[in-house]
N, CA, C and O atoms as a GROMACS GRO file, in nm:
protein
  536
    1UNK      N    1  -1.501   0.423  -0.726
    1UNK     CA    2  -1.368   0.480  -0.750
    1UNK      C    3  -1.366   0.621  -0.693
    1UNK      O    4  -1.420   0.727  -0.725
    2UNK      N    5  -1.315   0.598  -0.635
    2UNK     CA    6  -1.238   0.783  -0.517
    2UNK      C    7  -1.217   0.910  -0.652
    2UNK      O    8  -1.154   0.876  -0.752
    3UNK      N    9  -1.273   1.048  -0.642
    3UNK     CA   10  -1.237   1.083  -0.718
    3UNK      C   11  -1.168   1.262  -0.674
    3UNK      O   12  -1.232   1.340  -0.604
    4UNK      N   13  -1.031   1.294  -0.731
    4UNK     CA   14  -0.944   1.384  -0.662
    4UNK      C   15  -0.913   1.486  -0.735
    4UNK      O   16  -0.869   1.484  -0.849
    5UNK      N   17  -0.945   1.611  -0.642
    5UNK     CA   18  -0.874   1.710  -0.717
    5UNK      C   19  -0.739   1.728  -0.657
    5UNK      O   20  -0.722   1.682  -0.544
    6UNK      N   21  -0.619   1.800  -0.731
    6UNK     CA   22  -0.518   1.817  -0.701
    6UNK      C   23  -0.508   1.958  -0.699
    6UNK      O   24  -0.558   2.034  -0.781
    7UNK      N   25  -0.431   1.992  -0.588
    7UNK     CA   26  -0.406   2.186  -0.541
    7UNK      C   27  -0.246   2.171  -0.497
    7UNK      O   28  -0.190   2.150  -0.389
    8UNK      N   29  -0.194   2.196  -0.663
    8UNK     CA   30  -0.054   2.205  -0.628
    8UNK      C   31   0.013   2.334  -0.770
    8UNK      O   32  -0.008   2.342  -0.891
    9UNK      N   33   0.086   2.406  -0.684
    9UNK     CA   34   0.114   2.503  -0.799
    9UNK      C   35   0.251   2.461  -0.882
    9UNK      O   36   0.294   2.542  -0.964
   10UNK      N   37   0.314   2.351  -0.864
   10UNK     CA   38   0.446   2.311  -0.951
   10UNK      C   39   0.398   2.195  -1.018
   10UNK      O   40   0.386   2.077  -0.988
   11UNK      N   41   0.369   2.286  -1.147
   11UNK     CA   42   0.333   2.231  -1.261
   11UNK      C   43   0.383   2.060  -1.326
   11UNK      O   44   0.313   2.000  -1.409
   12UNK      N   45   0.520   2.001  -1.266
   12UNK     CA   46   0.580   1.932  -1.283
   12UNK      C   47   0.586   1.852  -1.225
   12UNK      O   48   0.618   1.740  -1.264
   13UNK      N   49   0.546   1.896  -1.072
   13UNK     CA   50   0.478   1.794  -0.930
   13UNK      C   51   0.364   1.732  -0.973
   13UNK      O   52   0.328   1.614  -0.976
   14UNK      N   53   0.312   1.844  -1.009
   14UNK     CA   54   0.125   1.780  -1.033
   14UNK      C   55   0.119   1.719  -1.164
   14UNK      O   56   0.002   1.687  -1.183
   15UNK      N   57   0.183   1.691  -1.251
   15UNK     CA   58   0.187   1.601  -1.374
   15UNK      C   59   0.260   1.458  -1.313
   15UNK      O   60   0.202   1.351  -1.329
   16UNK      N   61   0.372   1.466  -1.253
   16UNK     CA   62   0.439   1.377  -1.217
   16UNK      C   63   0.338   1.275  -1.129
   16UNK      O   64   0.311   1.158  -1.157
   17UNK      N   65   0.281   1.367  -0.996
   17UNK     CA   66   0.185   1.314  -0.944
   17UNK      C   67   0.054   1.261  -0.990
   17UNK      O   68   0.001   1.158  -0.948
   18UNK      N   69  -0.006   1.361  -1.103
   18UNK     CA   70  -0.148   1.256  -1.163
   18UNK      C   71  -0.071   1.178  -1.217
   18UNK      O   72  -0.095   1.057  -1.213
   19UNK      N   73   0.012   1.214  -1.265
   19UNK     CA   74   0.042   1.061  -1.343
   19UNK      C   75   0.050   0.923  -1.273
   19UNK      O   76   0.010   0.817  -1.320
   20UNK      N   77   0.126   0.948  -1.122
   20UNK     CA   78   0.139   0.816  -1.053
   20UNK      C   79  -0.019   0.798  -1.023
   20UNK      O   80  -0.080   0.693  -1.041
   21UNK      N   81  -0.063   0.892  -0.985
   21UNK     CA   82  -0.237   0.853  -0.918
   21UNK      C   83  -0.314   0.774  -1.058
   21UNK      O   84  -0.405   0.693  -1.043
   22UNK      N   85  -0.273   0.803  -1.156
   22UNK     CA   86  -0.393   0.771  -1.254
   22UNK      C   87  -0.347   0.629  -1.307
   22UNK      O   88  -0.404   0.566  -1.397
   23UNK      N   89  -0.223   0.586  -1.228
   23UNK     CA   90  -0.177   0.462  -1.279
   23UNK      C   91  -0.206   0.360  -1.176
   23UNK      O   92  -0.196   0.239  -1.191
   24UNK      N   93  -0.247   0.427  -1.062
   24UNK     CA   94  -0.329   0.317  -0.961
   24UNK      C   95  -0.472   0.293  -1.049
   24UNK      O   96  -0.520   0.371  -1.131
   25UNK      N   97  -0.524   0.169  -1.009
   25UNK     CA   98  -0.681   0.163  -1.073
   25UNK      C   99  -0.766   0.182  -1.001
   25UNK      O  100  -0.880   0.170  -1.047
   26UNK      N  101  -0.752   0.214  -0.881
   26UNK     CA  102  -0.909   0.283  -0.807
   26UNK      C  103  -0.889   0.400  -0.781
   26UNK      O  104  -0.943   0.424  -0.674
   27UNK      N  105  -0.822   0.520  -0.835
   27UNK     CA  106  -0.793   0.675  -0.844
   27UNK      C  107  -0.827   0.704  -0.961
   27UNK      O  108  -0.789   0.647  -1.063
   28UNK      N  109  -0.970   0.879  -0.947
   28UNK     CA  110  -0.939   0.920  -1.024
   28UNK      C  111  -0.928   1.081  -1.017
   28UNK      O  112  -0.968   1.162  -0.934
   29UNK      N  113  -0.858   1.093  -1.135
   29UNK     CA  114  -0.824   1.266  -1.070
   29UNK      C  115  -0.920   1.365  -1.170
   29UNK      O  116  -0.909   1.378  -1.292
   30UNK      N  117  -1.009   1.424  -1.089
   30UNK     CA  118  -1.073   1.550  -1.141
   30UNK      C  119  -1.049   1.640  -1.216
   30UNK      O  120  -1.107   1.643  -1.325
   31UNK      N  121  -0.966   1.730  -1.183
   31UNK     CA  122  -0.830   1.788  -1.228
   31UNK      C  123  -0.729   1.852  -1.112
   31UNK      O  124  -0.702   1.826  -0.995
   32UNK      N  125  -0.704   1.916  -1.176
   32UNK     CA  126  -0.551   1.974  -1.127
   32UNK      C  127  -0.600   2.153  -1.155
   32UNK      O  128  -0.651   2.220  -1.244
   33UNK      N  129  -0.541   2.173  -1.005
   33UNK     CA  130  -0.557   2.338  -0.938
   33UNK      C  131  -0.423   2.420  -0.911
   33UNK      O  132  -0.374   2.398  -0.800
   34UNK      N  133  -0.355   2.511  -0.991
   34UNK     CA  134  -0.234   2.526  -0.952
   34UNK      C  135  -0.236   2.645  -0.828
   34UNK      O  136  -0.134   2.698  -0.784
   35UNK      N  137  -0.388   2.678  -0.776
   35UNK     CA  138  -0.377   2.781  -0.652
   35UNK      C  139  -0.497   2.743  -0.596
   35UNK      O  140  -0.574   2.682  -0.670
   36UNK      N  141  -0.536   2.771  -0.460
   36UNK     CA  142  -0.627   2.786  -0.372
   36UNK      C  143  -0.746   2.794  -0.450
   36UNK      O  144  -0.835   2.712  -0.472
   37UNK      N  145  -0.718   2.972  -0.507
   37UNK     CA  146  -0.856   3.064  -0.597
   37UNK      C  147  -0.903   2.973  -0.689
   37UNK      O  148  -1.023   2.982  -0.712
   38UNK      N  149  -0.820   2.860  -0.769
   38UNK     CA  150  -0.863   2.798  -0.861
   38UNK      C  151  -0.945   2.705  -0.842
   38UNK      O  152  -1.040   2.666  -0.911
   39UNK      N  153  -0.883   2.651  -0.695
   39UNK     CA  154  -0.954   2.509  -0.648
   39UNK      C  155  -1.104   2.581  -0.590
   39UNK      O  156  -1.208   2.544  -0.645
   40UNK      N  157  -1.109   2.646  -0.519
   40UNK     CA  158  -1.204   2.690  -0.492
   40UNK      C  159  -1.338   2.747  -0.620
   40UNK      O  160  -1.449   2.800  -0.611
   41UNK      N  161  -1.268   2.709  -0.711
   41UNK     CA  162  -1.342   2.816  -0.842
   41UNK      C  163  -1.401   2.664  -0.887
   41UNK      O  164  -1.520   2.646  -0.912
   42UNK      N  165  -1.298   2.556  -0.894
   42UNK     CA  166  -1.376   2.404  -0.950
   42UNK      C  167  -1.426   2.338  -0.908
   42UNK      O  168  -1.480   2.249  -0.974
   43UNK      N  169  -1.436   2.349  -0.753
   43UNK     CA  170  -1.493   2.299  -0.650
   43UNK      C  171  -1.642   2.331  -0.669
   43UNK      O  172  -1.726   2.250  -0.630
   44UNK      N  173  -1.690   2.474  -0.743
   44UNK     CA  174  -1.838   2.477  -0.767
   44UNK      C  175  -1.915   2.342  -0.875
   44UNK      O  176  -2.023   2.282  -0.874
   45UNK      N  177  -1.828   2.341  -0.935
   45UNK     CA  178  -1.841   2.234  -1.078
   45UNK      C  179  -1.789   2.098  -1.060
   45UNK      O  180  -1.803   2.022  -1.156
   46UNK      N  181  -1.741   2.060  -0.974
   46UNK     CA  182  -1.687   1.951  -0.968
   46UNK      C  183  -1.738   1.862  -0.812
   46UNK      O  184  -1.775   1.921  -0.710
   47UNK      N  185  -1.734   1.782  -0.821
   47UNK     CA  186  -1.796   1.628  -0.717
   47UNK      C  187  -1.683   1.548  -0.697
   47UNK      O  188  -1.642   1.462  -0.775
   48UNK      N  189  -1.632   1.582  -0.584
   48UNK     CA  190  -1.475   1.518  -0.532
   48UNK      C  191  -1.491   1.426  -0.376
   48UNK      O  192  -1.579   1.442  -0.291
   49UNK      N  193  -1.385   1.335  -0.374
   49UNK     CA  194  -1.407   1.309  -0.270
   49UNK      C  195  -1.308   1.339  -0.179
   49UNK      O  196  -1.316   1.322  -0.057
   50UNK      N  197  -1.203   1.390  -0.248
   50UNK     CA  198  -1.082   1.432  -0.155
   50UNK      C  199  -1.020   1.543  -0.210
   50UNK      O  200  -1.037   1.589  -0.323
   51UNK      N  201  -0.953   1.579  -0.129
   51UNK     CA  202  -0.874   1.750  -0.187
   51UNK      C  203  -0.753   1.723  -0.167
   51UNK      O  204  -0.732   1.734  -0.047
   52UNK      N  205  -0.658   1.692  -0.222
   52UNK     CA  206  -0.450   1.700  -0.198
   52UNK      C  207  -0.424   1.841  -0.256
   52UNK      O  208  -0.423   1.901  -0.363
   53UNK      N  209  -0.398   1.863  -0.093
   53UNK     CA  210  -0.333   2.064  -0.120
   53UNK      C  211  -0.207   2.035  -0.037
   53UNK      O  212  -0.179   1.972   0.065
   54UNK      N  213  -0.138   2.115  -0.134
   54UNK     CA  214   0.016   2.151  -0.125
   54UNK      C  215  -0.027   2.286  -0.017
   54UNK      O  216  -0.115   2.372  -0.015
   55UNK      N  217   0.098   2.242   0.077
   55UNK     CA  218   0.041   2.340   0.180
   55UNK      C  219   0.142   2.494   0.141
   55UNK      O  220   0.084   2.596   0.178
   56UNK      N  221   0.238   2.512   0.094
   56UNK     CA  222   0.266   2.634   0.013
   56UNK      C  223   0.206   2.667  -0.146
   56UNK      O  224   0.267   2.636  -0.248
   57UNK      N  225   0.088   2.728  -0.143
   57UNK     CA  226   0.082   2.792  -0.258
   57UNK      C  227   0.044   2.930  -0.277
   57UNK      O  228   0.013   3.007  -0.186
   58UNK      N  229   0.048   2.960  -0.407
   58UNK     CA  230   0.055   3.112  -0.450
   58UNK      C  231  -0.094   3.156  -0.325
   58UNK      O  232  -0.178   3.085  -0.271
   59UNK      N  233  -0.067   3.295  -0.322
   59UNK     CA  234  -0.176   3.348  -0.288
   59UNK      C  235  -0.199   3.304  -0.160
   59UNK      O  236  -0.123   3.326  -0.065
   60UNK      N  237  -0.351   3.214  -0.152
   60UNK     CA  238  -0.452   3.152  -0.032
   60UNK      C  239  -0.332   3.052   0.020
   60UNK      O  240  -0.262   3.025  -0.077
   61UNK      N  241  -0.290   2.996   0.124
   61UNK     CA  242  -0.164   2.925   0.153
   61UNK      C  243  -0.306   2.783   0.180
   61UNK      O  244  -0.420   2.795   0.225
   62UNK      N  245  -0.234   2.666   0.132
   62UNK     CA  246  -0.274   2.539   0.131
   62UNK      C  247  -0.375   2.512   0.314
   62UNK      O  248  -0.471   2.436   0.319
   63UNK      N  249  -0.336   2.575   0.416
   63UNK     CA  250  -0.357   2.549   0.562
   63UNK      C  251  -0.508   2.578   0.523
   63UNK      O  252  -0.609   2.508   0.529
   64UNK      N  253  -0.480   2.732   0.474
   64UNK     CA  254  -0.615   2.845   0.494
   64UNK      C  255  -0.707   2.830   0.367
   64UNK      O  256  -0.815   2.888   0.355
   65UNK      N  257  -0.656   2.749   0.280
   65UNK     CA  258  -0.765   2.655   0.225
   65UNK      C  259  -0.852   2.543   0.246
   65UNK      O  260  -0.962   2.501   0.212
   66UNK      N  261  -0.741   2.508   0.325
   66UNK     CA  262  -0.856   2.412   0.436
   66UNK      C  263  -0.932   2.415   0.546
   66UNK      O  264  -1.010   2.323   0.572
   67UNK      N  265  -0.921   2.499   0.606
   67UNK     CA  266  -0.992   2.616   0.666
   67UNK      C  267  -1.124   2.643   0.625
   67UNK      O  268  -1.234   2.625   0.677
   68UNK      N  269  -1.072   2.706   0.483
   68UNK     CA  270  -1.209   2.746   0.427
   68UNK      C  271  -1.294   2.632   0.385
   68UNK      O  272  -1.411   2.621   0.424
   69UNK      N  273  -1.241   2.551   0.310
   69UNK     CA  274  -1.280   2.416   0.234
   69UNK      C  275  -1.378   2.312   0.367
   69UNK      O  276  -1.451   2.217   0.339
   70UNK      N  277  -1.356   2.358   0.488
   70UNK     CA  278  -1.404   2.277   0.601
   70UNK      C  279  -1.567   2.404   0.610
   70UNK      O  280  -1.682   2.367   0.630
   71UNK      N  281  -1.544   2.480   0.599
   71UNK     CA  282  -1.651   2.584   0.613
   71UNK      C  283  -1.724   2.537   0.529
   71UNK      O  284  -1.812   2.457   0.564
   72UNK      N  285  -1.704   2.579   0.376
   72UNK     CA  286  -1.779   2.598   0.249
   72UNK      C  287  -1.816   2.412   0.213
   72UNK      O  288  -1.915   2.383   0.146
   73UNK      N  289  -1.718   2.297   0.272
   73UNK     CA  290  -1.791   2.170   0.218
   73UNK      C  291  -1.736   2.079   0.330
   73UNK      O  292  -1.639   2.004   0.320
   74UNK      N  293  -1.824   2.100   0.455
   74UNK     CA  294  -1.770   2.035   0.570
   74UNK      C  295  -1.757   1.875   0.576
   74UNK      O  296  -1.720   1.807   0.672
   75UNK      N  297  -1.800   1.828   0.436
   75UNK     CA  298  -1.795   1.661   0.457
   75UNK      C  299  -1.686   1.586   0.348
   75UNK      O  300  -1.651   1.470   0.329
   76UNK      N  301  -1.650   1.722   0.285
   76UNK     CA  302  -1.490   1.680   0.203
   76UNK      C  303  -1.392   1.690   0.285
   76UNK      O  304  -1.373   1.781   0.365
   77UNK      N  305  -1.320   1.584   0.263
   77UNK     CA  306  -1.151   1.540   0.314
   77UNK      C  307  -1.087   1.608   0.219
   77UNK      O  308  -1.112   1.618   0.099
   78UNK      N  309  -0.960   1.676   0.315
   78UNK     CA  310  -0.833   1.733   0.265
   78UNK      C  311  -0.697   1.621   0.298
   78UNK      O  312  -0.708   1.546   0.395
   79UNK      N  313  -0.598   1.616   0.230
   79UNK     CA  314  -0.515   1.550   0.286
   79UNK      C  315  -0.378   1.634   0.239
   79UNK      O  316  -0.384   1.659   0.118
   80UNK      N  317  -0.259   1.684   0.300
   80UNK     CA  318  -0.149   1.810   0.254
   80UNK      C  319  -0.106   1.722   0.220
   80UNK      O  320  -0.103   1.603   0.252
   81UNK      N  321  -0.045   1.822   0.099
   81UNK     CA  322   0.107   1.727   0.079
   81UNK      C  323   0.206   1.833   0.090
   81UNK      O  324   0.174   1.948   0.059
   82UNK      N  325   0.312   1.806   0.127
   82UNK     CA  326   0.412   1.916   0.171
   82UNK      C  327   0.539   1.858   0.172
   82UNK      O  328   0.559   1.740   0.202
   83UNK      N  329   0.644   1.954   0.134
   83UNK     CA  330   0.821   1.938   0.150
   83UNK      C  331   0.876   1.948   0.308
   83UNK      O  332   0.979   1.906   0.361
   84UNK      N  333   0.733   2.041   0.369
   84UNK     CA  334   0.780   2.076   0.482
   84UNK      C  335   0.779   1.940   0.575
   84UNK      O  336   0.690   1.858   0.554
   85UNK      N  337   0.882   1.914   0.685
   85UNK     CA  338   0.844   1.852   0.796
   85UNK      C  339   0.804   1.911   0.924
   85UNK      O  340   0.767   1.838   1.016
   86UNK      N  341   0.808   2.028   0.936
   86UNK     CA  342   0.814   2.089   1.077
   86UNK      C  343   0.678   2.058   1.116
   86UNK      O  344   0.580   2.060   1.042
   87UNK      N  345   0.684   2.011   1.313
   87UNK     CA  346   0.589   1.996   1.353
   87UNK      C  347   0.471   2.124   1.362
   87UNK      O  348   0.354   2.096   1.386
   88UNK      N  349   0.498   2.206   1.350
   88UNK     CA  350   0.428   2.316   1.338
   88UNK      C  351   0.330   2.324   1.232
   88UNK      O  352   0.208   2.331   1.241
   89UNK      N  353   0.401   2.321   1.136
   89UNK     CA  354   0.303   2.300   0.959
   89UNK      C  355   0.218   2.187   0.965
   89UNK      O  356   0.139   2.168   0.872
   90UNK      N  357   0.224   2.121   1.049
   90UNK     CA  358   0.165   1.953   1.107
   90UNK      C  359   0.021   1.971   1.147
   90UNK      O  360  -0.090   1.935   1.108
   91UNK      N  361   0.092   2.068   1.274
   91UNK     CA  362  -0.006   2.105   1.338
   91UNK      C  363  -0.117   2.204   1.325
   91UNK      O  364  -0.223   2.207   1.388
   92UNK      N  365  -0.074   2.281   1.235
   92UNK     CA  366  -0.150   2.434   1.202
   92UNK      C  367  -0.215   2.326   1.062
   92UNK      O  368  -0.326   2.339   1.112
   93UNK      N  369  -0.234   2.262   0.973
   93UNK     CA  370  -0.260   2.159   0.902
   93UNK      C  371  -0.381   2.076   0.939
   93UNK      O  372  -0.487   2.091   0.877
   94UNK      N  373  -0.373   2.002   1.023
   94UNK     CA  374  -0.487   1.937   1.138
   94UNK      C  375  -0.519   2.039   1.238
   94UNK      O  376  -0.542   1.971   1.338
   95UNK      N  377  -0.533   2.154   1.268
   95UNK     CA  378  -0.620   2.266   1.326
   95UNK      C  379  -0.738   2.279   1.230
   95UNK      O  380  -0.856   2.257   1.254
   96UNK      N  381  -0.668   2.330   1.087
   96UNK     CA  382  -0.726   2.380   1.028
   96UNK      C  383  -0.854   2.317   0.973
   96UNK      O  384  -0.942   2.394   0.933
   97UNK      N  385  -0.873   2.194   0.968
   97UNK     CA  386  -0.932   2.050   0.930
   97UNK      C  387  -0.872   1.932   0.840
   97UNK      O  388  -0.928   1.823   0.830
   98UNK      N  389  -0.744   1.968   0.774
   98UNK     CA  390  -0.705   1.831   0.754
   98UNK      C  391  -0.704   1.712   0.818
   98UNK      O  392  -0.672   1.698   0.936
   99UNK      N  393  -0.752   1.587   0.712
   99UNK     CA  394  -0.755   1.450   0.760
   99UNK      C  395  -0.604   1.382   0.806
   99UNK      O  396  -0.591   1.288   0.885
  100UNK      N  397  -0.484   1.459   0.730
  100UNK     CA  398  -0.365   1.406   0.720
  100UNK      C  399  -0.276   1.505   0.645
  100UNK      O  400  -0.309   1.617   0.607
  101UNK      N  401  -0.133   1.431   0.627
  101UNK     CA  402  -0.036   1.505   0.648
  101UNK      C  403   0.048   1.444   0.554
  101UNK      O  404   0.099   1.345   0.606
  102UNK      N  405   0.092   1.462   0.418
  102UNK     CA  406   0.205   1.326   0.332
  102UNK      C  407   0.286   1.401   0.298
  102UNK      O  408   0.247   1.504   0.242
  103UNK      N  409   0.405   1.382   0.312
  103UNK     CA  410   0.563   1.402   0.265
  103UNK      C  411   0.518   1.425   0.104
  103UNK      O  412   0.399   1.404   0.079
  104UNK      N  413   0.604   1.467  -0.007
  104UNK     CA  414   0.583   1.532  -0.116
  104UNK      C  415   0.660   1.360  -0.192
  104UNK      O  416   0.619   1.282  -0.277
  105UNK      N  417   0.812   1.366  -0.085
  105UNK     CA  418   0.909   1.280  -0.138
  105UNK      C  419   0.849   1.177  -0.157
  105UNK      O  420   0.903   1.123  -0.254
  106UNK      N  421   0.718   1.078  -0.099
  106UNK     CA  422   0.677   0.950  -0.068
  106UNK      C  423   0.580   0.965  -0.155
  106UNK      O  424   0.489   1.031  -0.104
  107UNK      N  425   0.555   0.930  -0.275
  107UNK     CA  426   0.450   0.863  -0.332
  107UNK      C  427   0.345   0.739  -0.326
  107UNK      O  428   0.233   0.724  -0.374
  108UNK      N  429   0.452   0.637  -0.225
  108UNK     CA  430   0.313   0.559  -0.173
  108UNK      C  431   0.318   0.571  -0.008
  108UNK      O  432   0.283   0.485   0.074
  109UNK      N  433   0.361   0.678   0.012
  109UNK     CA  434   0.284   0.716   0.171
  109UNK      C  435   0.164   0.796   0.116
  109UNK      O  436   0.046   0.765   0.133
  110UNK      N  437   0.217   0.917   0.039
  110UNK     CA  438   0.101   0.951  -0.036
  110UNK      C  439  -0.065   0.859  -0.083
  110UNK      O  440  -0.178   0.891  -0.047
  111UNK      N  441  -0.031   0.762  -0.157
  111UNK     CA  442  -0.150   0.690  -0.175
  111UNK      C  443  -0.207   0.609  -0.077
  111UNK      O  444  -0.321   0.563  -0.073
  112UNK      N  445  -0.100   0.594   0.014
  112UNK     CA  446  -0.165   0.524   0.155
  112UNK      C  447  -0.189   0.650   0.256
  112UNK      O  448  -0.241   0.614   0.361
  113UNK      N  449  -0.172   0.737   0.251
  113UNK     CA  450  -0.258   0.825   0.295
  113UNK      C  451  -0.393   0.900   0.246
  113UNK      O  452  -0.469   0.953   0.328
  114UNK      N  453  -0.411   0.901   0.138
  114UNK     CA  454  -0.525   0.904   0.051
  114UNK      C  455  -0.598   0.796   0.079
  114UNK      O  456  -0.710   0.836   0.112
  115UNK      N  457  -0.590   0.654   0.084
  115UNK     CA  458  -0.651   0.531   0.079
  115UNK      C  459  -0.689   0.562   0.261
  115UNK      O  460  -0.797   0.512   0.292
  116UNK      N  461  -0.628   0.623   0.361
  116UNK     CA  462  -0.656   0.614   0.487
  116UNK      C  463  -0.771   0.707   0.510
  116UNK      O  464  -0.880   0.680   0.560
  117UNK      N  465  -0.732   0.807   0.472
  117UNK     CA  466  -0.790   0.923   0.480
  117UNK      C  467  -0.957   0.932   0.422
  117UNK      O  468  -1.051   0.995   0.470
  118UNK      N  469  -0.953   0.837   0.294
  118UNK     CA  470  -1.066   0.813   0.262
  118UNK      C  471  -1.150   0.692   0.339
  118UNK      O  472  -1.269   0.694   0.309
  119UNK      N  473  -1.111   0.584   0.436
  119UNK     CA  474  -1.153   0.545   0.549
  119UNK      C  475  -1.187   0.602   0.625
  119UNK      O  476  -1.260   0.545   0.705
  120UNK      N  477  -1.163   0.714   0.642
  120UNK     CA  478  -1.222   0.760   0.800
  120UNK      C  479  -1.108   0.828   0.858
  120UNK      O  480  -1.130   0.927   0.927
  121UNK      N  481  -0.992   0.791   0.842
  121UNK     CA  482  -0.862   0.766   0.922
  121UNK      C  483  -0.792   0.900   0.887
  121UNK      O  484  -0.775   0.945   0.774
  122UNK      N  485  -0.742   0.970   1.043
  122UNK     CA  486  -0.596   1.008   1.022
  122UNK      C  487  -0.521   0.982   0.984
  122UNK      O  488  -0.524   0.859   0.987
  123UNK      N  489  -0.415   1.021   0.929
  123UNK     CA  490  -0.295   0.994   0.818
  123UNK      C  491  -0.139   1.082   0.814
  123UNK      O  492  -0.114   1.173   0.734
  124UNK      N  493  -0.061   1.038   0.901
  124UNK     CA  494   0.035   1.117   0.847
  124UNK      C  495   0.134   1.032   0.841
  124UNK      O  496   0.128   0.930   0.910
  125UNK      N  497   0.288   1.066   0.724
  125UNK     CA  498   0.386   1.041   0.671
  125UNK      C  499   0.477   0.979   0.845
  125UNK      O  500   0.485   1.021   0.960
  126UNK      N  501   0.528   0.864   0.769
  126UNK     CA  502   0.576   0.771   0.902
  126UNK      C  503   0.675   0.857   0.970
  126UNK      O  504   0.681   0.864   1.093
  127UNK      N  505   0.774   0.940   0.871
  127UNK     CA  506   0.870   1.009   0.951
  127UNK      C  507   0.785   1.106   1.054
  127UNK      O  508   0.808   1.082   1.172
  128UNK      N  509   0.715   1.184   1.035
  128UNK     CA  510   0.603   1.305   1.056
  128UNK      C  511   0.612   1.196   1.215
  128UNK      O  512   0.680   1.228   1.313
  129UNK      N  513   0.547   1.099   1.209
  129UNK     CA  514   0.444   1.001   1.362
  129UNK      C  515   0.609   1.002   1.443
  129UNK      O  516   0.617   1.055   1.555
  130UNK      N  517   0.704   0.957   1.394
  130UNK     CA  518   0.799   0.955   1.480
  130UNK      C  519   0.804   1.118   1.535
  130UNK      O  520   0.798   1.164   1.649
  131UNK      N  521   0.814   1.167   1.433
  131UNK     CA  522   0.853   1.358   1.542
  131UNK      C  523   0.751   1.384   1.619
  131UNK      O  524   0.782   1.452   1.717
  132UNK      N  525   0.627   1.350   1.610
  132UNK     CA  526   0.548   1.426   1.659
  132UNK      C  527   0.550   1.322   1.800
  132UNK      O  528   0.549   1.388   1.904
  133UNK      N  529   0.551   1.224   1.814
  133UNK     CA  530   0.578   1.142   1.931
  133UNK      C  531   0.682   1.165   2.031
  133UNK      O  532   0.667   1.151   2.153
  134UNK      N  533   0.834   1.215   1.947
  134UNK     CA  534   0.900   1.249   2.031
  134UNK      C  535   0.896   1.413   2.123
  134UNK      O  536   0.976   1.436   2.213
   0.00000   0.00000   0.00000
């Protein structure tokens, strides 16, 4: 069983969201990080196999946590989750070392990007593959 921390600072996202994750049966969630500093603080104590960072948060911004998170534990997967679509945030996202890229709105692009991502696989939100193609 896959096991996840969550790096999202809207308290109401990230309840809403463990909640859908913890109602799949092969997810489980570690805990929940409402900033960068935090995730980075549980990341000493904790054995994850994936990281879902909200790519706006307080402080350390979600990109430049993955950034770091590729430095400090180069064989953990990140996967964003974001409101944003711009190809830019896409791209500065997968520079940084993200595996993938999920819309906030899509909850099972979300878990099928988690489920990809933990294959091996790139991953981004279907609308995301159309822009970036065109």
């Amino acid at each position: 069983m896959p096991v996840l921390l969550l790096v999202e600072d809207s308290a109401i996202l990230a309840a809403t969201l463990e909640r859908f994750l913890r109602g799949q049966n092969d997810i489980s969630i570690a805990g929940i990080a409402p900033s960068a500093e935090d995730a980075l603080k549980e990341l000493k104590h904790l054995v994850v196999d994936l990281v879902l960072v909200d790519v706006a948060l307080p402080g350390i911004s979600g990109i430049d946590l993955v950034a770091l998170l590729r430095k400090e534990y180069p064989g953990l997967k990140c996967l964003m989750l974001s409101g944003h679509i711009e190809v830019d945030y896409v791209n500065r996202a997968l520079a940084a070392g993200a595996y993938g890229y999920a819309v906030k709105s899509d909850p099972f692009g979300i878990l099928e990007g988690i489920q990809r991502v933990l294959e091996g696989q790139i991953y981004l939100s279907k609308g995301l593959q159309r822009g970036l193609l065109n």
